[in-house]
N, C-alpha and C positions, 0 to 999 in steps of 0.2 A: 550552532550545532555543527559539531565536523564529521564528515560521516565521508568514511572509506572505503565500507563498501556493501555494499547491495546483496542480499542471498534471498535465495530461492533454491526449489528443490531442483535436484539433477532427474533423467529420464524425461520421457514427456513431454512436452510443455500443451498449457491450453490460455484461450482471451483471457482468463483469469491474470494468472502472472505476467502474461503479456503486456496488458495494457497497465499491469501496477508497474513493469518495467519501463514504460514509454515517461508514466509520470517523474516516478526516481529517478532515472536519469538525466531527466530536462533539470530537475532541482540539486544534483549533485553529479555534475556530469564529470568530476574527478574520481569519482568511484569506483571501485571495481564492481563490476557484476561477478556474483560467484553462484555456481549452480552445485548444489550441492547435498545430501542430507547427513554428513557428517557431524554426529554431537559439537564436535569443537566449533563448527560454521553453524548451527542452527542454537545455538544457545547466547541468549541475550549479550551484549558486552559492548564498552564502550567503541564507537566509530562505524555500529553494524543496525541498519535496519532491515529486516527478517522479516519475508512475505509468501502466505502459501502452504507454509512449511514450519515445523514443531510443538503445534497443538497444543498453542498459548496466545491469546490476545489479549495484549497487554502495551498500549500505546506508550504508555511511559518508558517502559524499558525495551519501544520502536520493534514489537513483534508484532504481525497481523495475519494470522493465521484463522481460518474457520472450522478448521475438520472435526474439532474437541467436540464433546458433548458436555455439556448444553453448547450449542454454538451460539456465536455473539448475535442477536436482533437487532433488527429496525426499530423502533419505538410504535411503527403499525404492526409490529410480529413476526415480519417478513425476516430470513435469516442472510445476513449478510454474507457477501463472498468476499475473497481477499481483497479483489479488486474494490470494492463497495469501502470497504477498510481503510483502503488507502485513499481513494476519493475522499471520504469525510472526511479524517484527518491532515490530505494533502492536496486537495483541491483547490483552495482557495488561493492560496500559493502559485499551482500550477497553471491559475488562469492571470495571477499579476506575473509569474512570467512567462507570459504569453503576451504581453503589454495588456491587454483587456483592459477596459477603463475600468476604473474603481467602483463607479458608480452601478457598473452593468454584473461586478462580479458576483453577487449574492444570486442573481434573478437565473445567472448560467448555471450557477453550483447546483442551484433547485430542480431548474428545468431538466438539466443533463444527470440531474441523480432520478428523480422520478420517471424521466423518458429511457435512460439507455440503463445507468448503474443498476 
């Protein structure tokens, strides 16, 4: 996956996008971070994955957004934030590179999604 660059919305910021930032960056640290809520940046395309922002979750086409209604659920009902988003989908990632042994990384994803995400 080649990925360019990084968006979020401009204005603002909160831990939400924050810490989806700290993830994205460790995994594509050639990226631009772009802050921004212009159509042209917040709409799906190749080399761009979209967090926080355009009121679409849609992992396939690297959007994770919560604001829409219905917003996206936990499987216990709980509604996920953007940050929670990127966790699921890029967590596991983020904890091999972090070197994390293999063996340990499912038991962190778990712990650290139930305790903090």
């Amino acid at each position: 996956m080649s990925i360019t660059h990084l968006v979020t919305h401009s204005g603002g910021f909160h831990a939400d996008e924050l810490l989806s930032s700290v993830i994205l960056t460790r995994l594509f640290p050639d990226a631009a971070l772009i802050r921004s809520r212009e159509a042209a940046w917040i709409t799906p395309g190749a080399g761009k994955v979209i967090y926080d922002v355009g009121s679409v979750y849609d992992a396939d086409a690297l959007i994770f957004d919560h604001h829409q209604r219905p917003n996206p659920l936990r499987g216990d009902g709980r509604p996920y934030s953007s940050f929670g988003l990127i966790w699921h989908h890029f967590g596991h990632e983020y904890l091999r590179a972090l070197a994390v042994p293999e063996a340990d990384i499912e038991t962190i994803h778990d712990n650290f999604d139930q305790s903090f995400v």
